[in-house]
PyMOL Python script that loads the backbone (N, CA, C, O; Angstrom):
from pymol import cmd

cmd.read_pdbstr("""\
ATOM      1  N   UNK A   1      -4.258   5.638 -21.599  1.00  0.00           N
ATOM      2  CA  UNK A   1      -3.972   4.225 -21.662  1.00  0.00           C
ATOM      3  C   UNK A   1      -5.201   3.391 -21.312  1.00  0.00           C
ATOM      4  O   UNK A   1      -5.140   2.181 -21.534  1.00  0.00           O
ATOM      5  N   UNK A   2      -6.343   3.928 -20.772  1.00  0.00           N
ATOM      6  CA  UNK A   2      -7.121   3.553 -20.110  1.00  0.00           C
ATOM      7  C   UNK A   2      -8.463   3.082 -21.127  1.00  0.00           C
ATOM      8  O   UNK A   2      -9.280   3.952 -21.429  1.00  0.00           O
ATOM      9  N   UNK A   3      -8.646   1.615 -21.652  1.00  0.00           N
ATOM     10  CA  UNK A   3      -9.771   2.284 -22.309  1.00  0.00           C
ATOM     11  C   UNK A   3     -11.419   2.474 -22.062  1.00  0.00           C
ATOM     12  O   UNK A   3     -11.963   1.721 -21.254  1.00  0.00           O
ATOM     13  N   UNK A   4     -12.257   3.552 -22.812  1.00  0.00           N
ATOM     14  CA  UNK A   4     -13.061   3.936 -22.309  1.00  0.00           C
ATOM     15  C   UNK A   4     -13.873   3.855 -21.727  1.00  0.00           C
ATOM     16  O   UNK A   4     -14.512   4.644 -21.030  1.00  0.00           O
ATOM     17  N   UNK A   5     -14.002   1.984 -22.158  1.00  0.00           N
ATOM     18  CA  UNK A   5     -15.569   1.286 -21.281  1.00  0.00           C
ATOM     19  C   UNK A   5     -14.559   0.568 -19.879  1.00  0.00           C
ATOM     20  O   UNK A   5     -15.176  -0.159 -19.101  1.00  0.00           O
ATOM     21  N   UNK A   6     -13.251   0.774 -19.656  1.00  0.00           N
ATOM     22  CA  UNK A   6     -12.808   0.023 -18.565  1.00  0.00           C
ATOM     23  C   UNK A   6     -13.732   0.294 -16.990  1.00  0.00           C
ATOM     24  O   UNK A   6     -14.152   1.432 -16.787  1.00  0.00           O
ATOM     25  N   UNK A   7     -13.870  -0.283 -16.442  1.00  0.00           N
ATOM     26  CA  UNK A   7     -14.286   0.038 -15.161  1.00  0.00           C
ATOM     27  C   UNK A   7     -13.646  -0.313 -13.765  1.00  0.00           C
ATOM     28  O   UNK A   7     -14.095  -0.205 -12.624  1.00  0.00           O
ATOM     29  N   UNK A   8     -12.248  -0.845 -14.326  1.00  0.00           N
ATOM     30  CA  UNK A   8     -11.164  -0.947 -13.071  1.00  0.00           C
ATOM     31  C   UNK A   8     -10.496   0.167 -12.958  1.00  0.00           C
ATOM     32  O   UNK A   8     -10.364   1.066 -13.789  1.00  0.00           O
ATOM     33  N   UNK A   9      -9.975   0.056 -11.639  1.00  0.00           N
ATOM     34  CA  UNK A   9      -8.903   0.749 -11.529  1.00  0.00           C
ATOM     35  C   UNK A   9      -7.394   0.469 -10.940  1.00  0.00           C
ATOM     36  O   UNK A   9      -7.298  -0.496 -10.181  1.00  0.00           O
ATOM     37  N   UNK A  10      -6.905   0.781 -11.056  1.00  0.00           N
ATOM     38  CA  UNK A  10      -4.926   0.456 -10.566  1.00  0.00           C
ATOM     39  C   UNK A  10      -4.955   1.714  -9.649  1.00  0.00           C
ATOM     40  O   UNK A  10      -4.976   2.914  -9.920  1.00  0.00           O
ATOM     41  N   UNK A  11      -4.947   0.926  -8.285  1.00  0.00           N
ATOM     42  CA  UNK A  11      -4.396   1.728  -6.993  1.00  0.00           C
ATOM     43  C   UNK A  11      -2.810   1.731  -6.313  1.00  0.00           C
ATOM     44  O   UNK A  11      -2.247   0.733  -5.863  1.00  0.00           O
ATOM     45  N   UNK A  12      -2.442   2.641  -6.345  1.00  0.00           N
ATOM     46  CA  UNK A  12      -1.006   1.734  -5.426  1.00  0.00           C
ATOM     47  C   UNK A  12      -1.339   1.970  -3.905  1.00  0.00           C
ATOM     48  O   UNK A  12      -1.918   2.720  -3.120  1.00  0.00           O
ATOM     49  N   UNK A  13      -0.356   0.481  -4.051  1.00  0.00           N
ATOM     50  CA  UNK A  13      -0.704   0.029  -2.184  1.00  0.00           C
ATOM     51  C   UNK A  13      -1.020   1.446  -0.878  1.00  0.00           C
ATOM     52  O   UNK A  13      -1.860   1.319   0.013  1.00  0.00           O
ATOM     53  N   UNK A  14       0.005   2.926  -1.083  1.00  0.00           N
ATOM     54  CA  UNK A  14      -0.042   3.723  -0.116  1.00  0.00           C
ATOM     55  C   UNK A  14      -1.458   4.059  -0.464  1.00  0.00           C
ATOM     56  O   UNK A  14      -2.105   3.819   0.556  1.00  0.00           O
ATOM     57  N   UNK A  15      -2.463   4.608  -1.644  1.00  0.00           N
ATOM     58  CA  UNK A  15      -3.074   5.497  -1.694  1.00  0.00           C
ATOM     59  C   UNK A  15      -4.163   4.857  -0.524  1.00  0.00           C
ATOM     60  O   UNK A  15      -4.970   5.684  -0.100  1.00  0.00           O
ATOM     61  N   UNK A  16      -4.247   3.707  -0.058  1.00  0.00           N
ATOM     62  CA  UNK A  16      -5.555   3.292   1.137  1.00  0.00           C
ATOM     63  C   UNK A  16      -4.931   4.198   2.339  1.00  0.00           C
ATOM     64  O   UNK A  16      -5.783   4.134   3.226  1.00  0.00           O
ATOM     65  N   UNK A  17      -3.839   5.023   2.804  1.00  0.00           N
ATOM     66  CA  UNK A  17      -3.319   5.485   3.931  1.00  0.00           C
ATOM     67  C   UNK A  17      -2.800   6.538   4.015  1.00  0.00           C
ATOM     68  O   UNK A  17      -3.210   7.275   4.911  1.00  0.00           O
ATOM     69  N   UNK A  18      -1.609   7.066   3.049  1.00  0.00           N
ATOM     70  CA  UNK A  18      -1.082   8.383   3.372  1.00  0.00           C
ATOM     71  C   UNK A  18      -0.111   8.146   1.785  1.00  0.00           C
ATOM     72  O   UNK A  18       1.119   8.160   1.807  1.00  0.00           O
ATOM     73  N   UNK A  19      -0.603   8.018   0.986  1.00  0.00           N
ATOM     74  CA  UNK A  19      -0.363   8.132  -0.803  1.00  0.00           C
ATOM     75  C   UNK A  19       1.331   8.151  -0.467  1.00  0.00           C
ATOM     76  O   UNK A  19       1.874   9.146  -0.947  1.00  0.00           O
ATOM     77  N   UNK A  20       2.100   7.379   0.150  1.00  0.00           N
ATOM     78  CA  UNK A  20       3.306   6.881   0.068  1.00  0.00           C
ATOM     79  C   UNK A  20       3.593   5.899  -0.301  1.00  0.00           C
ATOM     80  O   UNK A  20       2.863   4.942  -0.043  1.00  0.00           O
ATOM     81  N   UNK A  21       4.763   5.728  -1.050  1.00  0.00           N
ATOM     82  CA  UNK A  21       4.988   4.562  -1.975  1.00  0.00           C
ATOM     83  C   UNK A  21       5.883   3.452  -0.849  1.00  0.00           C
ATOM     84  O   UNK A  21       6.377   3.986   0.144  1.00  0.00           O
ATOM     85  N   UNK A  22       6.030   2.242  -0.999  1.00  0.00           N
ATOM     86  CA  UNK A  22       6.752   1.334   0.213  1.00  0.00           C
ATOM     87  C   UNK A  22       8.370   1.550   0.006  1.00  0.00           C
ATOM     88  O   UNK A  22       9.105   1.469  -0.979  1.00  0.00           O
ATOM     89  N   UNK A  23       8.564   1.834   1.264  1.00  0.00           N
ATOM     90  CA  UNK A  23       9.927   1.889   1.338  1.00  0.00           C
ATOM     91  C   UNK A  23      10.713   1.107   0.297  1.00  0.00           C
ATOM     92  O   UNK A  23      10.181   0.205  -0.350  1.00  0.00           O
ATOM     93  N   UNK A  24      11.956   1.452   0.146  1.00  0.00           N
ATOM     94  CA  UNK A  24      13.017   0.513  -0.029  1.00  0.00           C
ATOM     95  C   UNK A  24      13.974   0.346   1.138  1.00  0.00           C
ATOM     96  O   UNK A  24      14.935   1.057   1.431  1.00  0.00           O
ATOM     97  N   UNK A  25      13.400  -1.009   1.893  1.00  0.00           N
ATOM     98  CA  UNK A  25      14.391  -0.946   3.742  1.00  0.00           C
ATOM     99  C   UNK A  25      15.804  -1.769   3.179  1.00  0.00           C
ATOM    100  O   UNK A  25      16.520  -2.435   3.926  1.00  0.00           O
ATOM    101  N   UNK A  26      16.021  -1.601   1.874  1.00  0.00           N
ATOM    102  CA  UNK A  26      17.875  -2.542   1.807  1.00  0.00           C
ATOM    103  C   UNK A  26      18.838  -1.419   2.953  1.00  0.00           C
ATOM    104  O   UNK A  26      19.529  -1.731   3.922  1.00  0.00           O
ATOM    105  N   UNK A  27      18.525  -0.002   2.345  1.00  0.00           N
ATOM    106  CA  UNK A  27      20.047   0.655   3.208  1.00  0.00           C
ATOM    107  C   UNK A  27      19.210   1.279   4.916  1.00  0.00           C
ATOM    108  O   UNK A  27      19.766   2.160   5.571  1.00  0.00           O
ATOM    109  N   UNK A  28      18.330   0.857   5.222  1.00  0.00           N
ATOM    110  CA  UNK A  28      17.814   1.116   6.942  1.00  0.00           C
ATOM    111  C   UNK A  28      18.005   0.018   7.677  1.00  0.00           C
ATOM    112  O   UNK A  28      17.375  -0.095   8.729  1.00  0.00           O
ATOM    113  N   UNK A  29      18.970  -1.062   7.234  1.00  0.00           N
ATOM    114  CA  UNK A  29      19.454  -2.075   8.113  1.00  0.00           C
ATOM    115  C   UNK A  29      18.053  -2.859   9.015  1.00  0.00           C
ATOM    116  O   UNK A  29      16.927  -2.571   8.609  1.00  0.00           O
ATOM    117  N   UNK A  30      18.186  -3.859  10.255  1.00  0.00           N
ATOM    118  CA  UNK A  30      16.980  -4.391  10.539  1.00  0.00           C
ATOM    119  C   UNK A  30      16.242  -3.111  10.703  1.00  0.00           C
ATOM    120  O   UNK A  30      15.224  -3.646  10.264  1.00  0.00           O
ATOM    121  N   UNK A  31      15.925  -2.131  10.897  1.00  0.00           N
ATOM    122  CA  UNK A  31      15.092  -1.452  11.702  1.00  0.00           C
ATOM    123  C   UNK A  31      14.317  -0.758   9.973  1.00  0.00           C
ATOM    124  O   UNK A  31      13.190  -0.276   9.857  1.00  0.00           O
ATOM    125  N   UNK A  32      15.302  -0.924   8.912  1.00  0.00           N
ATOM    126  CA  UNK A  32      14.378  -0.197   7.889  1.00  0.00           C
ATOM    127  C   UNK A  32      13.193  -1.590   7.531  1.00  0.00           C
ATOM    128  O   UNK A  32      12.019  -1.408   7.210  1.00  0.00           O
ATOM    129  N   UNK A  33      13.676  -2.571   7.642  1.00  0.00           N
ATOM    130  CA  UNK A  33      12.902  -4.280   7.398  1.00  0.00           C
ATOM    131  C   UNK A  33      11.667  -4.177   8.100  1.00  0.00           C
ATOM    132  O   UNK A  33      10.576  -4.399   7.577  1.00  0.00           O
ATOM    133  N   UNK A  34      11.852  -3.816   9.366  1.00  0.00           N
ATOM    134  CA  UNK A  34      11.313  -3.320  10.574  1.00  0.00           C
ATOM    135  C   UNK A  34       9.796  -2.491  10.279  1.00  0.00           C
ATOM    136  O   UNK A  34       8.674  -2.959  10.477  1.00  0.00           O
ATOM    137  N   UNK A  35      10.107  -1.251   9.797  1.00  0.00           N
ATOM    138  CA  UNK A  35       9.429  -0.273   9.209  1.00  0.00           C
ATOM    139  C   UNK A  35       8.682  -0.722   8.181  1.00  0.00           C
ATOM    140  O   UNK A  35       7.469  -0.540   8.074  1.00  0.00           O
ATOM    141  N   UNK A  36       9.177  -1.140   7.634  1.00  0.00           N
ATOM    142  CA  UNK A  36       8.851  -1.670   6.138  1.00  0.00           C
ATOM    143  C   UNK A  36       7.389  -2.919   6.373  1.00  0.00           C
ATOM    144  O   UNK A  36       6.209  -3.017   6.039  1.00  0.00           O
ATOM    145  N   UNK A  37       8.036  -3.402   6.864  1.00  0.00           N
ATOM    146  CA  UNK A  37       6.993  -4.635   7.510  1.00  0.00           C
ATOM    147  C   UNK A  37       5.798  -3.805   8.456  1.00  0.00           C
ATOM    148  O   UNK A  37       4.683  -4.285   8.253  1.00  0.00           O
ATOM    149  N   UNK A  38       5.801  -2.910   9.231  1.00  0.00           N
ATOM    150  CA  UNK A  38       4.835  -2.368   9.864  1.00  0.00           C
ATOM    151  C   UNK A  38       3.899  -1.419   8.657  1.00  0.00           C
ATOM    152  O   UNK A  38       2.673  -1.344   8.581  1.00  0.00           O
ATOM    153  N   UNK A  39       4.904  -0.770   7.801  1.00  0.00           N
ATOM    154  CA  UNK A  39       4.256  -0.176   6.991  1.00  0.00           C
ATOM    155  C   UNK A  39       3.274  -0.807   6.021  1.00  0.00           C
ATOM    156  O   UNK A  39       2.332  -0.167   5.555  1.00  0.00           O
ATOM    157  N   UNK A  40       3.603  -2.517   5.626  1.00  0.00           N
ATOM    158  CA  UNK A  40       2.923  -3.277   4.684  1.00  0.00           C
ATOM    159  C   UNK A  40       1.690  -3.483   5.232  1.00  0.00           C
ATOM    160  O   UNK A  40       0.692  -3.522   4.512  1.00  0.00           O
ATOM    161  N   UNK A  41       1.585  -3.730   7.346  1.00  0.00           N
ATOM    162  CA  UNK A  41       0.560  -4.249   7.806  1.00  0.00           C
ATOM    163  C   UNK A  41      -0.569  -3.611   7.821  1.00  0.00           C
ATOM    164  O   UNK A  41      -1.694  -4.109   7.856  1.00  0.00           O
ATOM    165  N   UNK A  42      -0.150  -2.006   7.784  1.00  0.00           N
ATOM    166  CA  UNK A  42      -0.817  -0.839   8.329  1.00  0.00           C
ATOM    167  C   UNK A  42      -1.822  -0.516   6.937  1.00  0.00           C
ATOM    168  O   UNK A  42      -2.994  -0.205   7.148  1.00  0.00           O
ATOM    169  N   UNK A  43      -1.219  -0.621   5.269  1.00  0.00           N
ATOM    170  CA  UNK A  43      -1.372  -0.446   4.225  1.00  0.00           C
ATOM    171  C   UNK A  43      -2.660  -1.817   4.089  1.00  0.00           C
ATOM    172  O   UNK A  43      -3.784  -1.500   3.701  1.00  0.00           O
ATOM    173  N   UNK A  44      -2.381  -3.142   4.406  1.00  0.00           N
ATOM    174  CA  UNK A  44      -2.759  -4.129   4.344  1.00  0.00           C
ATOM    175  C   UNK A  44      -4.272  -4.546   4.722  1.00  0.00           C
ATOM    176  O   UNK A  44      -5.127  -5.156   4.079  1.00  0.00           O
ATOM    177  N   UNK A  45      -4.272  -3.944   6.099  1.00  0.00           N
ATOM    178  CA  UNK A  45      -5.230  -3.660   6.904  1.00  0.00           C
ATOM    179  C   UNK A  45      -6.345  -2.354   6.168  1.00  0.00           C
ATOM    180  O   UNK A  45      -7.523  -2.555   5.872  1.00  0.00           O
ATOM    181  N   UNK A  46      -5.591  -1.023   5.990  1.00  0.00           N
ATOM    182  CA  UNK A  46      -6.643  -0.026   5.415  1.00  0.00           C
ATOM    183  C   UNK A  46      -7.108  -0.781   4.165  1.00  0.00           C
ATOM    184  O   UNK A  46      -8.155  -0.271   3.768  1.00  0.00           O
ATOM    185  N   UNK A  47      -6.777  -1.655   3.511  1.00  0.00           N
ATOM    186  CA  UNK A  47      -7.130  -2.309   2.226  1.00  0.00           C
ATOM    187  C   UNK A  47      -8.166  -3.084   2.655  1.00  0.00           C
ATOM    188  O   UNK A  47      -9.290  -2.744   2.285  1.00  0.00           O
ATOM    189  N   UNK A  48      -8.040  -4.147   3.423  1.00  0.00           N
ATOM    190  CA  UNK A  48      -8.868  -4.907   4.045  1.00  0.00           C
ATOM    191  C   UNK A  48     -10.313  -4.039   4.317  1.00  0.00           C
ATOM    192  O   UNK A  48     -11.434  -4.348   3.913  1.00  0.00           O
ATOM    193  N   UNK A  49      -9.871  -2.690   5.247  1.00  0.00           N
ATOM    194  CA  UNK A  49     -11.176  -2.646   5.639  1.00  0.00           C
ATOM    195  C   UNK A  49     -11.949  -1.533   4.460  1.00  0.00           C
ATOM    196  O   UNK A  49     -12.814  -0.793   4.928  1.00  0.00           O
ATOM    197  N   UNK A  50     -11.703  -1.446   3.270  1.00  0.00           N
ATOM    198  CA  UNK A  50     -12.255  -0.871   2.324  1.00  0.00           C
ATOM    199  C   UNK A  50     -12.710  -1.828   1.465  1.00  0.00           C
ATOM    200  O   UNK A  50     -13.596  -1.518   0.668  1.00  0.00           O
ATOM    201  N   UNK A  51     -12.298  -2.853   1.480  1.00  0.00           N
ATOM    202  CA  UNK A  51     -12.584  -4.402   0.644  1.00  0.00           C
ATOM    203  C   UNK A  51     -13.829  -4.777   1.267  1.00  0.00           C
ATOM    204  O   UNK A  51     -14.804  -4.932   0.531  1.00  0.00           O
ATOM    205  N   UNK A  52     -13.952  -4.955   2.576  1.00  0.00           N
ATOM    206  CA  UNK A  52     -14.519  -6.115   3.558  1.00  0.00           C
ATOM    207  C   UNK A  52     -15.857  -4.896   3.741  1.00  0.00           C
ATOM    208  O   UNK A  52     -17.086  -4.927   3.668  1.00  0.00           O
ATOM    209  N   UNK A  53     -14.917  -3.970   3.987  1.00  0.00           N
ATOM    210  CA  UNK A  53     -16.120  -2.548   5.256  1.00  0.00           C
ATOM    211  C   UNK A  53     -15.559  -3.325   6.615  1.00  0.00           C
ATOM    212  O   UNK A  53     -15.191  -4.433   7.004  1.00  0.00           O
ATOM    213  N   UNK A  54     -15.771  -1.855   7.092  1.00  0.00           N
ATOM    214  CA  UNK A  54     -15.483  -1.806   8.699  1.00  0.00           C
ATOM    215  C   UNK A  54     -16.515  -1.866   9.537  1.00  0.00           C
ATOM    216  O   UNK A  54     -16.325  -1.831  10.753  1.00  0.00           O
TER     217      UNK A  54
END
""", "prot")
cmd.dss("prot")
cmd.show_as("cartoon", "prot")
cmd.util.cbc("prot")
cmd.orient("prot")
């Protein structure tokens, strides 16, 4: 799909941390929201510091 002279790429959000895809917190009640939200910050942040440098 990719074509040949492209030089982007399409990452998903886990692969900056542990190549997990983001929850779905509908059936973990507050505590899956919870998770979910820590998991975005944690994802958010390893992005940041591969963007920026650490």
């Amino acid at each position: 799909m990719k074509p040949k002279d492209a030089t982007a790429t399409v990452r998903l959000w886990g692969s900056y941390v542990d190549d997990k895809a983001i929850a779905d917190p509908y059936y973990g009640g507050m505590n899956g929201f919870e998770e979910v939200y820590e998991q975005c910050v944690r994802y958010s942040n390893a992005f940041l510091d591969e963007v920026i440098g650490k």
